[in-house]
C-alpha positions as CSV (number, residue, x, y, z in Angstrom):
1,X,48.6,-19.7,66.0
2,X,45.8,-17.1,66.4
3,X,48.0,-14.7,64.3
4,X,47.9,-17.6,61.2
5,X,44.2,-18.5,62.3
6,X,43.2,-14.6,61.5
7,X,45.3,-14.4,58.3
8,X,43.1,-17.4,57.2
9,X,40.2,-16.2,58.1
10,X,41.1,-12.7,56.1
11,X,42.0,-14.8,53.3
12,X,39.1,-16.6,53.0
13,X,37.5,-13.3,53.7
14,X,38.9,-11.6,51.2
15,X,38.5,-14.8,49.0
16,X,34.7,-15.2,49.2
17,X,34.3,-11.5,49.0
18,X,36.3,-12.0,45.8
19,X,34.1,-14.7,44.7
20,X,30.8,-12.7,45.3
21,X,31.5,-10.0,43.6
22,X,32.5,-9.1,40.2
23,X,34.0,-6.2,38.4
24,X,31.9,-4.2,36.3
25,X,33.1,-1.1,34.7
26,X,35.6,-1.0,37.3
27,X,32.8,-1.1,39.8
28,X,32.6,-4.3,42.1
29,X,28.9,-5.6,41.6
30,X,27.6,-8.8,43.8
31,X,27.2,-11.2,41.3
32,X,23.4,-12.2,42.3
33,X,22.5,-8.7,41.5
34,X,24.1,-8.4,38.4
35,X,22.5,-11.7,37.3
36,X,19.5,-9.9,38.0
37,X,19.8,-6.8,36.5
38,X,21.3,-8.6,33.4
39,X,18.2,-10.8,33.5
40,X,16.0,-7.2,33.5
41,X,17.6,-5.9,30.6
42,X,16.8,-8.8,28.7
43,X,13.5,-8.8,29.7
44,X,12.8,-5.6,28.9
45,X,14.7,-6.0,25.4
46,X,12.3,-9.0,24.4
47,X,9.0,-7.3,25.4
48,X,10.2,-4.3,23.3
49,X,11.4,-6.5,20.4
50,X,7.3,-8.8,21.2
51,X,6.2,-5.2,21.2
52,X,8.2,-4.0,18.1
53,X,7.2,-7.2,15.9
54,X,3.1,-7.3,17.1
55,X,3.3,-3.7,15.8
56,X,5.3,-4.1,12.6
57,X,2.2,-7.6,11.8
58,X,-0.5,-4.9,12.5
59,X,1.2,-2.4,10.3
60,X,1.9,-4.8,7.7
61,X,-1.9,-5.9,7.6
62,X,-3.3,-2.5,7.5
63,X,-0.6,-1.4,4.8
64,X,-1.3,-4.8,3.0
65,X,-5.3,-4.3,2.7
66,X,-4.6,-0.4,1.6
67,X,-2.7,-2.2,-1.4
68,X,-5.4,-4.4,-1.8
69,X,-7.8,-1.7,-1.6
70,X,-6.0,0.4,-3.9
71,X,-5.7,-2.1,-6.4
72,X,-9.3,-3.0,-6.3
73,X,-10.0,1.0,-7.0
74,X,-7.4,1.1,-9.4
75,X,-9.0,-1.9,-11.9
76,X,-12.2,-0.5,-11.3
77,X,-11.0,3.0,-12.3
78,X,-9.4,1.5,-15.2
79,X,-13.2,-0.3,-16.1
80,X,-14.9,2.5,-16.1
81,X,-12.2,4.4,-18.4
82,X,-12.2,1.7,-20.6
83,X,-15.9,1.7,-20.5
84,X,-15.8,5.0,-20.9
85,X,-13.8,5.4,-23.6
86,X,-16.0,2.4,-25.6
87,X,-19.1,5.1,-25.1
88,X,-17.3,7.9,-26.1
89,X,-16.2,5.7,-29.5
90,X,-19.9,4.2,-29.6
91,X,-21.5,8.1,-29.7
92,X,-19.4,9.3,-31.8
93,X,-19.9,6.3,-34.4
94,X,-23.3,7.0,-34.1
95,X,-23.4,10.8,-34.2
96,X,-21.1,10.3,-37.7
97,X,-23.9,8.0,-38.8
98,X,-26.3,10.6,-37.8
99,X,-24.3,13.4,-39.7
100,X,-24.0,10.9,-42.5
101,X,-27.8,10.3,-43.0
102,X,-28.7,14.2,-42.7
103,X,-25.7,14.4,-45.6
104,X,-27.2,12.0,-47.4
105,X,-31.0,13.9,-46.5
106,X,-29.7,17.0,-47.8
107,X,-28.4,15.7,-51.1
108,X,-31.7,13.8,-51.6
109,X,-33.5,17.3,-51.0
110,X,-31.1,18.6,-53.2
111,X,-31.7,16.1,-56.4
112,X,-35.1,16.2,-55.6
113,X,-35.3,19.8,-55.8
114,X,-33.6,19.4,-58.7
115,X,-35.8,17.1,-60.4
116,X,-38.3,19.4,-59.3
117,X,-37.3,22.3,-61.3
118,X,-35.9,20.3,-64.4
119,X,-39.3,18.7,-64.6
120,X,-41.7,22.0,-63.5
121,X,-41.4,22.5,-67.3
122,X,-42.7,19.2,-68.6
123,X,-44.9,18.3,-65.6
124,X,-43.6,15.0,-65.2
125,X,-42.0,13.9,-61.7
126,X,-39.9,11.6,-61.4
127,X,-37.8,9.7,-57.9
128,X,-34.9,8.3,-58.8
């Protein structure tokens, strides 16, 4: 009777050493500790994945106000070209007027001058 009691008792021995363990990677792990280490790692993978996405928000901000920004310098760049260029068009305009009126100065001096010497003889002047 002792000799079945033992062989019980190593059964359930060998039973509940069975049932508090577990095999992992061949190793035999209790099973409270690899609930916690499992329970670790995924700790450690959401603070890094919190930490990955709070960093990827800030990133995206600064990124999105450097577009912002770069647009902003971009259409005000593009004013003052335009702006630019509507100067550049304006002076010139009015430097060809300018050229246009000393052109027409210098034929008027020329005429005149003309009249002058046609009429030196008679001693008549006329503007015309």
């Amino acid at each position: 009777m002792n000799q079945t009691l033992l062989g019980k008792e190593k059964t359930i021995q060998a039973s509940q050493y069975d049932n508090d363990r577990i095999a992992v990677m061949g190793m035999q792990v209790l099973k409270d500790r690899y609930i916690f280490t499992n329970w670790i790692i995924i700790g450690l993978l959401l603070t890094i994945a919190i930490f990955a996405f709070v960093r990827y928000q800030m990133s995206n901000r600064v990124a999105s106000a450097a577009r912002r920004d770069y647009e902003e310098v971009k259409q005000e760049l593009e004013s003052y070209r335009q702006k630019l260029l509507e100067s550049k068009t304006s002076l010139g305009r009015e430097l060809q007027t300018e050229r246009n009126k000393i052109e027409e100065l210098y034929q008027e001096i020329a005429y005149l001058q003309k009249q002058l010497r046609s009429n030196s003889g008679t001693g008549t002047f006329r503007h015309g």
